[in-house]
C-alpha positions as CSV (number, residue, x, y, z in Angstrom):
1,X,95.7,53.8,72.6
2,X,93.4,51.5,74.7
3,X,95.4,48.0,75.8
4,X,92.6,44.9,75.6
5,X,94.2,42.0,77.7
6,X,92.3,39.1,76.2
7,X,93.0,35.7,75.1
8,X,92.8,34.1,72.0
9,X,89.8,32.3,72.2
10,X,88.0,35.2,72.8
11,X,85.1,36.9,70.6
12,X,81.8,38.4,70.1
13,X,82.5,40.7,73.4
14,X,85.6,41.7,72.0
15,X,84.9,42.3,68.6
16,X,82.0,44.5,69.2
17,X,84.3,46.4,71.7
18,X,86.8,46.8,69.0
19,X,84.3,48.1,66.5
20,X,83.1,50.9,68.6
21,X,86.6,52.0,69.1
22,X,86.9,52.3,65.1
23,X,84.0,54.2,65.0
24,X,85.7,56.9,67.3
25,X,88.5,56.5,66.1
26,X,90.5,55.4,69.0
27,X,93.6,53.1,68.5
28,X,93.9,49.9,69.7
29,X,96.2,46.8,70.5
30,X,94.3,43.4,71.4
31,X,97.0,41.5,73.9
32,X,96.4,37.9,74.2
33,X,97.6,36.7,78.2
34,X,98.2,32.8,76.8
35,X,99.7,33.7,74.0
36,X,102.6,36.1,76.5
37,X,105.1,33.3,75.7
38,X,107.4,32.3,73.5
39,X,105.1,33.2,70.2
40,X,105.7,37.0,71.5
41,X,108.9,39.5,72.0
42,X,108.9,41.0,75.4
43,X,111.1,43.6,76.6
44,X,110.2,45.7,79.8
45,X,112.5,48.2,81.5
46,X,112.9,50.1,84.7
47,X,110.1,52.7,82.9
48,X,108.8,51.3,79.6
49,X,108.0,48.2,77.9
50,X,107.8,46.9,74.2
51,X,106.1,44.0,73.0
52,X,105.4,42.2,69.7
53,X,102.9,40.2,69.2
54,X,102.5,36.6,67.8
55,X,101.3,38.6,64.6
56,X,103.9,40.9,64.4
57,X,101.9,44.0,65.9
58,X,104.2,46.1,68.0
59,X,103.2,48.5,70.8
60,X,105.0,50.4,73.4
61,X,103.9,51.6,76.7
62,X,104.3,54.8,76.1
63,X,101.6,54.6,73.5
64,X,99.0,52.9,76.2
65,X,97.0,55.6,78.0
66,X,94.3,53.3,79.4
67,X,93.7,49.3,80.0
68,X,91.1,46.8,79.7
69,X,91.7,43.7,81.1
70,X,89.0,41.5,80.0
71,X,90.6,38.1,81.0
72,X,93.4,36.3,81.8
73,X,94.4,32.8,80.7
74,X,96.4,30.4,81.8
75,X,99.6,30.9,79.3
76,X,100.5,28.1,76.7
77,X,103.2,25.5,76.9
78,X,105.0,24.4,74.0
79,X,104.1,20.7,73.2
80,X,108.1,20.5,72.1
81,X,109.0,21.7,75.5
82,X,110.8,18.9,77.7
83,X,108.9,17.9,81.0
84,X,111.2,19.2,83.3
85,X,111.7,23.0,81.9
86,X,107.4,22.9,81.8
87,X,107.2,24.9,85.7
88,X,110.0,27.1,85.3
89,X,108.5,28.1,81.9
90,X,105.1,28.8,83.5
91,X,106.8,30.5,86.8
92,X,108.9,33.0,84.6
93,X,106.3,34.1,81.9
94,X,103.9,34.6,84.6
95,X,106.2,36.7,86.2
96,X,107.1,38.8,83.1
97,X,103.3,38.8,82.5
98,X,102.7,40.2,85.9
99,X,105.6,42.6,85.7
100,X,104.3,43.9,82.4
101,X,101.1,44.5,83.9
102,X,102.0,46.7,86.8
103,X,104.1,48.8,84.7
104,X,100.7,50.3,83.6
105,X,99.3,50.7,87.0
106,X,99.3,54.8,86.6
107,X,97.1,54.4,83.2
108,X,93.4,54.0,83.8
109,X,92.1,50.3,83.9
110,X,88.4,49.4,83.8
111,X,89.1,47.7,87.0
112,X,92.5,48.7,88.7
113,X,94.5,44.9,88.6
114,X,95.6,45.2,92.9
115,X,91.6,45.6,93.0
116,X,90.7,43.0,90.5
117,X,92.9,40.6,91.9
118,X,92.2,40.9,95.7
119,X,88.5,40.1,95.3
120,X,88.1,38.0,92.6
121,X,90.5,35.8,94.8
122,X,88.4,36.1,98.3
123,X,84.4,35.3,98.0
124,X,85.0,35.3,101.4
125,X,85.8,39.2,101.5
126,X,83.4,39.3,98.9
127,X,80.4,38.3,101.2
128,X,81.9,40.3,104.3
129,X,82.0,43.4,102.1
130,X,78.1,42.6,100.8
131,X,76.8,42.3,104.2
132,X,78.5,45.9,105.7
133,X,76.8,47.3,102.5
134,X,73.2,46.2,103.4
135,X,72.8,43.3,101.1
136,X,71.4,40.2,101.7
137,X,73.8,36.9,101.6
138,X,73.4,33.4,102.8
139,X,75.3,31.9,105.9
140,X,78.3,30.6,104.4
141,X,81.3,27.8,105.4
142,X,84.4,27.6,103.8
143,X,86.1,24.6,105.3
144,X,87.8,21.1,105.4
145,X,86.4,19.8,108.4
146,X,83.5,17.4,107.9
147,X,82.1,17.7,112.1
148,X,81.9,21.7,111.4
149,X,80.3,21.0,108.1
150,X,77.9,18.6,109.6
151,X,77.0,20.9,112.4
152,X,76.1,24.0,109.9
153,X,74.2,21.9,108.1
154,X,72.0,20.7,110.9
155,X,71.8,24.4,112.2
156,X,71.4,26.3,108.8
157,X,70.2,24.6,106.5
158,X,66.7,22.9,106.3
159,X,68.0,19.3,105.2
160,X,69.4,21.1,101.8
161,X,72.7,23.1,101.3
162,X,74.8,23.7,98.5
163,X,78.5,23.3,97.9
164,X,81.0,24.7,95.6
165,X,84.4,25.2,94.8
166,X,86.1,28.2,95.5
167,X,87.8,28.6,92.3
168,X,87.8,27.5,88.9
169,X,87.6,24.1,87.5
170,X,87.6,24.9,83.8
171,X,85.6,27.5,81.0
172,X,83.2,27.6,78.6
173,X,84.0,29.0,75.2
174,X,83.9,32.4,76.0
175,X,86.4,32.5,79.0
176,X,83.4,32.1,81.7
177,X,84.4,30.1,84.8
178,X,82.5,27.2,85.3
179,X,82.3,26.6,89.1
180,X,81.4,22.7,90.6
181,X,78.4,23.2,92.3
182,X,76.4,20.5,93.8
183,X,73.1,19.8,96.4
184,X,74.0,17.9,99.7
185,X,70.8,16.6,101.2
186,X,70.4,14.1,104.7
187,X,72.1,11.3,102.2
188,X,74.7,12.3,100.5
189,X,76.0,14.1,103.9
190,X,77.4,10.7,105.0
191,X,79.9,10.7,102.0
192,X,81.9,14.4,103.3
193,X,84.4,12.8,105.1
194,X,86.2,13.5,102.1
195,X,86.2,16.8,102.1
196,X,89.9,17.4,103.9
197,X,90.9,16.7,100.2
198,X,88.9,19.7,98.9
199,X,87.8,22.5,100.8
200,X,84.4,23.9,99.5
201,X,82.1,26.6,100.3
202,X,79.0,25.7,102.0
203,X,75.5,27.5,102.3
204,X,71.8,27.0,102.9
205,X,70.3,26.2,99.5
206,X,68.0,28.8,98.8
207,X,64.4,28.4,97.2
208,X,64.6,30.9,94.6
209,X,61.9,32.5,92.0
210,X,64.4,33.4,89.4
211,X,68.4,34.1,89.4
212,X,70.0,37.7,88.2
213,X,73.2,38.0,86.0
214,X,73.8,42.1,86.8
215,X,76.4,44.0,85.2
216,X,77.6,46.4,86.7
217,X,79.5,49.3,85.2
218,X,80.6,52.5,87.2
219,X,77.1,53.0,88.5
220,X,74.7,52.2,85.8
221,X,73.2,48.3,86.0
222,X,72.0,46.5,82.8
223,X,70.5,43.0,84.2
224,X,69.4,39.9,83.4
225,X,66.8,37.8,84.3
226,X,66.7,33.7,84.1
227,X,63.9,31.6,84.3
228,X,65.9,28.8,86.5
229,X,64.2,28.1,89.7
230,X,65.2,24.2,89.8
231,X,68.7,23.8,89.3
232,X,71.4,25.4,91.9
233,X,73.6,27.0,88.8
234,X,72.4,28.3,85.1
235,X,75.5,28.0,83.9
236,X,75.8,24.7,84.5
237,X,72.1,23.7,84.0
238,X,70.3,22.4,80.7
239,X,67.0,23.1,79.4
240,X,65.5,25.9,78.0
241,X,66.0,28.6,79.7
242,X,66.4,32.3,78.1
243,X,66.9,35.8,79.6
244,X,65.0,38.8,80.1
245,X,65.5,42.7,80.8
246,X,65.0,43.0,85.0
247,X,65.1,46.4,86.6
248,X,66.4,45.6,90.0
249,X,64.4,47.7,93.0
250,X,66.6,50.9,93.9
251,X,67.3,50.4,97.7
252,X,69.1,47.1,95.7
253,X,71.4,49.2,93.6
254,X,72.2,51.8,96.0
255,X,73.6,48.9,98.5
256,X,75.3,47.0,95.7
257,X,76.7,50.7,94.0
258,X,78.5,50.9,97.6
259,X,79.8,47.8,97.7
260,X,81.5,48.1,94.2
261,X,83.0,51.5,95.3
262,X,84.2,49.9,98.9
263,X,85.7,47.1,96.8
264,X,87.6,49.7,94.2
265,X,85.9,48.3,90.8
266,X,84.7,49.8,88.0
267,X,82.7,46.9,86.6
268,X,82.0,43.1,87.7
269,X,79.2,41.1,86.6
270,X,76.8,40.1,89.9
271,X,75.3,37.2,90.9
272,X,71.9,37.4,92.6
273,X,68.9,35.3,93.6
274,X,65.3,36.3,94.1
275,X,64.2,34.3,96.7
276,X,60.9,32.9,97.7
277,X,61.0,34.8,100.6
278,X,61.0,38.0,99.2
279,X,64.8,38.8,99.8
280,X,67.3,38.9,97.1
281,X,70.7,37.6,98.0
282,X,73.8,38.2,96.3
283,X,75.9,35.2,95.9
284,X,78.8,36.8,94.3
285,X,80.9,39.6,92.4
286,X,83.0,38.1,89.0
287,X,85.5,41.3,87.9
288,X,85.9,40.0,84.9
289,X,82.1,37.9,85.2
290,X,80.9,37.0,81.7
291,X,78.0,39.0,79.9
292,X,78.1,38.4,76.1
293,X,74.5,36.3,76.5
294,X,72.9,40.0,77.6
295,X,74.3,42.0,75.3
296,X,73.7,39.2,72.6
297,X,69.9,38.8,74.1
298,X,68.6,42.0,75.9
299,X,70.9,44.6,73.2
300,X,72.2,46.1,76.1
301,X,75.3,48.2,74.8
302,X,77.5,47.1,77.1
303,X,81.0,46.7,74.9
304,X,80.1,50.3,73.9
305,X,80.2,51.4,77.4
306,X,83.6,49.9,78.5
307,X,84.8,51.5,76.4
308,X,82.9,54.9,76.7
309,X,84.2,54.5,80.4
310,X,88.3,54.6,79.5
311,X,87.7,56.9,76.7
312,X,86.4,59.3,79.2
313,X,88.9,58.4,82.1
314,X,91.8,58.4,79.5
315,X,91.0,62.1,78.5
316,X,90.7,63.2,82.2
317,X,94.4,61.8,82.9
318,X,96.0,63.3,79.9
C-alpha cells in the first residue's frame, strides 16, 4: 500500500495519481494532515500505528510500504473548542502528527521528511547548496536591519531589488504557497525602517526574458515555460499569461541533478529565471512546489511518475 499525505482540499494532482495506482492495481490510503484531529482515531505504538480516518477507512502501518507526502496543512480546530484549550490542541496533534510520520521513516518516501523538512525551511541553505553546484543565484540578504539593507541596495542592486517573505503567508486552491513579494525602488526605500518587525529576503531584481516552473523528479525534468517578463512573481501576477514545454540546456540540468542529490530529494518543483543577460538563475527549490498547471497544460505525466517512482523503490525494499 502507498500512504498519500494530502489535505482535503486537494484535487486534480491527487486524483490522477490515484487513478494510475488503480490501473496497476496498487492499494492505496489518501491521509488528510488537517483533518489528523479529532475527526480521526489515532493510535501509535513503540512499533506500529493504526489510524481511522474521518470516513471510517482504517489502515495500519504495517500495511504501508512506501509514502507520498504531497502536503501538509495546518490541522483544523474545532469552532466548539474553548479559547484557551486552542494551542494545546494544535501543540499535541502536531506532535502525534509528527510522531506518526517518523514511524515510517524506514519505508520509501518520494522525498525522505528529515530531507523535506530541512530545506524547504532554509532558502538560505537552499541558495548556498545552488551555488557549490554551479548554478547561477542572485546576491541575497536575509535581514532586519534597515542600514545593512540600505547599503546592499546601493551596492547590488541598480536602484531596483526585490523583497520577499521567507515563508508562507497563505495558499491558493491547490495547496501552493503564495509568497509576499514586492519591488523596492530609490522611493519606497525610505519606508524600511520597518523592517525589524519582519525580516525579508532581499535581492537585485533581475531583468528577465521568461520565468521556468521545473519539476524535478529523480533525474528526469518536465518544465515549464511562462511568458511573464514584467511582474516579479507569476503566481501572484494577472494577465494572460499561459505556459509552454521548455527544454532547459544540459550543462543546466546536470548542475541542478547535483544539487537535488546533495540536498537528499527525490522531487521539488524549481524556480528559475532566464535572464536578459543570458544567465539563468535559480531562485528556489519548493519539495512539495505545485505543478498541476503543467501537467494540466503541457500533458506532462507527471502524477504517473510519482507514483512509477515508489512503485519501483517499494519493490526494491521488499
Amino acid at each position: 500500500m502507498i500512504l498519500c499525505i494530502t489535505h482535503s482540499q486537494d484535487f486534480y494532482n491527487i486524483d490522477i495519481f490515484f487513478e494510475y495506482l488503480k490501473s496497476k492495481n496498487i492499494p492505496y490510503f489518501r491521509l488528510n494532515s488537517d483533518r489528523l484531529n479529532h475527526l480521526q482515531k489515532i493510535s501509535i505504538h513503540e512499533d506500529f500505528f493504526e489510524l481511522t480516518d474521518e470516513f471510517g477507512n482504517t489502515v495500519h502501518s504495517k500495511d504501508v510500504k512506501a509514502v507520498w507526502h504531497r502536503k501538509s496543512w495546518g490541522i483544523s480546530i474545532p469552532e466548539e473548542l474553548d479559547e484557551s484549550y486552542k494551542r494545546i490542541f494544535v501543540k499535541e496533534y502536531s506532535s502525534l502528527r509528527y510522531n506518526l510520520f517518523t514511524s515510517l521513516e524506514n519505508v520509501p518516501w518520494i522525498n525522505p521528511l528529515e530531507n523535506e523538512t530541512k530545506i524547504d525551511g532554509n532558502k538560505m541553505l537552499q541558495l548556498k547548496i545552488a551555488k557549490k553546484n554551479n548554478l547561477t543565484v542572485p546576491k541575497t540578504i536575509f535581514s532586519n536591519d534597515s542600514k545593512k539593507i540600505t547599503h546592499f541596495f546601493h551596492e547590488n542592486c541598480n536602484g531596483k531589488m526585490v523583497a520577499k517573505l521567507h515563508g508562507v503567508i497563505s495558499k491558493s486552491m491547490g495547496g501552493e504557497n503564495f509568497l509576499s513579494t514586492h519591488i523596492i525602488d530609490e522611493n519606497s526605500l525610505e519606508n524600511i525602517e520597518d523592517i525589524e518587525y519582519c525580516p525579508m529576503i532581499f535581492q537585485p531584481y533581475v531583468d528577465k526574458e521568461y520565468e521556468l516552473r521545473i519539476v524535478y523528479l529523480d533525474g528526469e525534468f518536465f518544465t515549464g515555460k511562462i511568458n511573464n517578463s514584467e511582474n516579479a512573481d507569476w503566481r501572484v501576477a494577472q494577465g494572460n499569461y499561459f505556459w509552454s514545454e521548455y527544454d532547459l540546456p544540459d550543462p543546466v540540468k546536470i548542475n541542478l541533478t547535483s544539487m537535488m542529490q546533495e540536498m537528499g530529494l527525490y522531487i521539488g518543483a524549481i524556480d528559475m529565471i532566464k535572464s536578459k543577460d543570458g544567465n539563468y538563475y535559480f531562485l528556489e527549490v519548493n519539495p512539495q512546489g505545485e505543478w498541476g498547471m503543467l501537467q494540466k497544460e503541457l500533458k506532462f505525466p507527471i502524477a504517473e511518475r510519482i507514483a512509477d517512482n515508489l512503485i519501483k523503490r517499494m519493490k526494491t525494499n521488499e
